[in-house]
C-alpha positions as CSV (number, residue, x, y, z in Angstrom):
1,X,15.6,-0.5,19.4
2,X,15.0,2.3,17.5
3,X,17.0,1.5,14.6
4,X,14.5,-1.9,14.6
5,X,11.2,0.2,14.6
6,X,12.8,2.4,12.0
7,X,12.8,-0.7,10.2
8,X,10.0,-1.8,10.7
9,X,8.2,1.2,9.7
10,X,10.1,1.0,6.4
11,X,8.8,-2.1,5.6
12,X,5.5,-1.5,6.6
13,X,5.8,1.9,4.2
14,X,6.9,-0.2,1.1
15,X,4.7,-3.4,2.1
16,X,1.4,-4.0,-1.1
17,X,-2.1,-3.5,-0.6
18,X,-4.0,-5.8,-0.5
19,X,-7.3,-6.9,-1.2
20,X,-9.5,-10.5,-1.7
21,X,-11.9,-10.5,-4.8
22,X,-14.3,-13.6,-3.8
23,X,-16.5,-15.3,-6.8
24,X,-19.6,-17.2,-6.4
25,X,-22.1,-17.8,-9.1
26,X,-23.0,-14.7,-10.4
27,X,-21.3,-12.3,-8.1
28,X,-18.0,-10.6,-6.2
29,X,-17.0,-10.2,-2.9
30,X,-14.6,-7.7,-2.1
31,X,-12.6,-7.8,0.9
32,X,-12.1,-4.0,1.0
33,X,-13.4,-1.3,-1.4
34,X,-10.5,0.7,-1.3
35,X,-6.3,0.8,-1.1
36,X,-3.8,2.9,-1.6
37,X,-1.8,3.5,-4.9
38,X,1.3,1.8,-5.5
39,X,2.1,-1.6,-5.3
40,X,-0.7,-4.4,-4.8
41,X,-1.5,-8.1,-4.3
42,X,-4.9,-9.1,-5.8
43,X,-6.1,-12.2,-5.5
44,X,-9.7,-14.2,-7.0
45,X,-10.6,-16.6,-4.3
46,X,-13.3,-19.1,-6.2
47,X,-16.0,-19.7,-3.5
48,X,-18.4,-21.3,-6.5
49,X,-19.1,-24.4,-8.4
50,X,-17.6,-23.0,-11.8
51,X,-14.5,-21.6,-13.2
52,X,-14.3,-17.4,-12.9
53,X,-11.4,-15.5,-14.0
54,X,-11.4,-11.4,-13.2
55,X,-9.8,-8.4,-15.4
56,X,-9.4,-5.0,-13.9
57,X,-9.4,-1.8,-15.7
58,X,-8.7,2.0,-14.6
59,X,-12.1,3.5,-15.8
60,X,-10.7,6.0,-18.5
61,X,-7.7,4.2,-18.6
62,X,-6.5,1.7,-21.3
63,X,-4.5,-1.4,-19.6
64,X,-6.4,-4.3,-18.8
65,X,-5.0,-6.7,-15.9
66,X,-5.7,-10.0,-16.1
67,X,-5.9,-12.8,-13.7
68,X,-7.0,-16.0,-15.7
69,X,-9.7,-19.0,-15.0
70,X,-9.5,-20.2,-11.5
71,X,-11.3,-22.9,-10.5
72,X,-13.6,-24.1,-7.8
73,X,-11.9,-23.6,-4.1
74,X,-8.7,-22.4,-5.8
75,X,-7.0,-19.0,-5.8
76,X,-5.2,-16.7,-8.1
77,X,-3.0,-13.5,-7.9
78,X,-2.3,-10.7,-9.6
79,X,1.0,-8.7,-8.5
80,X,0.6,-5.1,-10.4
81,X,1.3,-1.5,-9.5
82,X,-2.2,0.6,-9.5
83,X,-2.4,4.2,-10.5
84,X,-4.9,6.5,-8.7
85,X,-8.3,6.1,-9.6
86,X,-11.5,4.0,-10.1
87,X,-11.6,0.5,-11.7
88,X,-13.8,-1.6,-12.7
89,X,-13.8,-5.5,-12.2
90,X,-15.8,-8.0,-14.0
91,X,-15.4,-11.7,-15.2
92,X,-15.1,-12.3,-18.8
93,X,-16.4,-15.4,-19.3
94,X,-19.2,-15.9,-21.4
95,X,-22.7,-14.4,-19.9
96,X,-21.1,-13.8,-16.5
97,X,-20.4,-10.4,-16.8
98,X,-24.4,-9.4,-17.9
99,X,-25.6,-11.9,-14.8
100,X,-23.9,-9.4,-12.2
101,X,-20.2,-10.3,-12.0
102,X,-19.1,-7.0,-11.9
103,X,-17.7,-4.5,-9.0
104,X,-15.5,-1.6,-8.4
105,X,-12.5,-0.7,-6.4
106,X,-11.1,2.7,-5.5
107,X,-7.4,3.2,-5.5
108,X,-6.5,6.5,-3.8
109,X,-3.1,8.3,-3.5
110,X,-0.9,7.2,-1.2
């Protein structure tokens, strides 16, 4: 039994955050405004009635992550390791960005 838990507590240890970006027309949702640092799952869950994609960037840093046009009632993932720090989120398709598709997430150390 203990063996098991130590196992368990392993996994759980070395398991991604997480976290749910939703997009509607003009706007984000984010299922939590903060993980830890280290290995994460993001995912853009289209909620509207047009195509939104989503890029990520440490503010100060120079890497970009990228997940690409979704469409309507689809979802798509990003798999990425996330350093420290604050980053900004915003849609880069054309206009969406200035009409409020824009958030920020917190990453703080594990």
């Amino acid at each position: 039994m203990i063996a098991a838990a130590l196992v368990l507590l392993a996994l759980a240890a070395t398991a991604p955050a997480r976290v749910q970006v939703g997009a509607d027309e003009y706007g984000y949702t984010l299922s939590r405004a903060t993980i830890k640092a280290g290995p994460a799952i993001v995912q853009l869950a289209n909620y509207g009635e047009d195509e939104h994609d989503l890029r990520l960037r440490r503010v100060g840093g120079t890497r970009t992550y990228r997940i690409g046009t979704v469409a309507p009632g689809r979802v798509g993932e990003l798999e990425a390791r996330f350093l420290p720090g604050r980053f900004e989120l915003w849609c880069s398709l054309a206009g969406h960005r200035a009409r409020g598709m824009r958030a920020a997430l917190l990453v703080k150390k594990s």
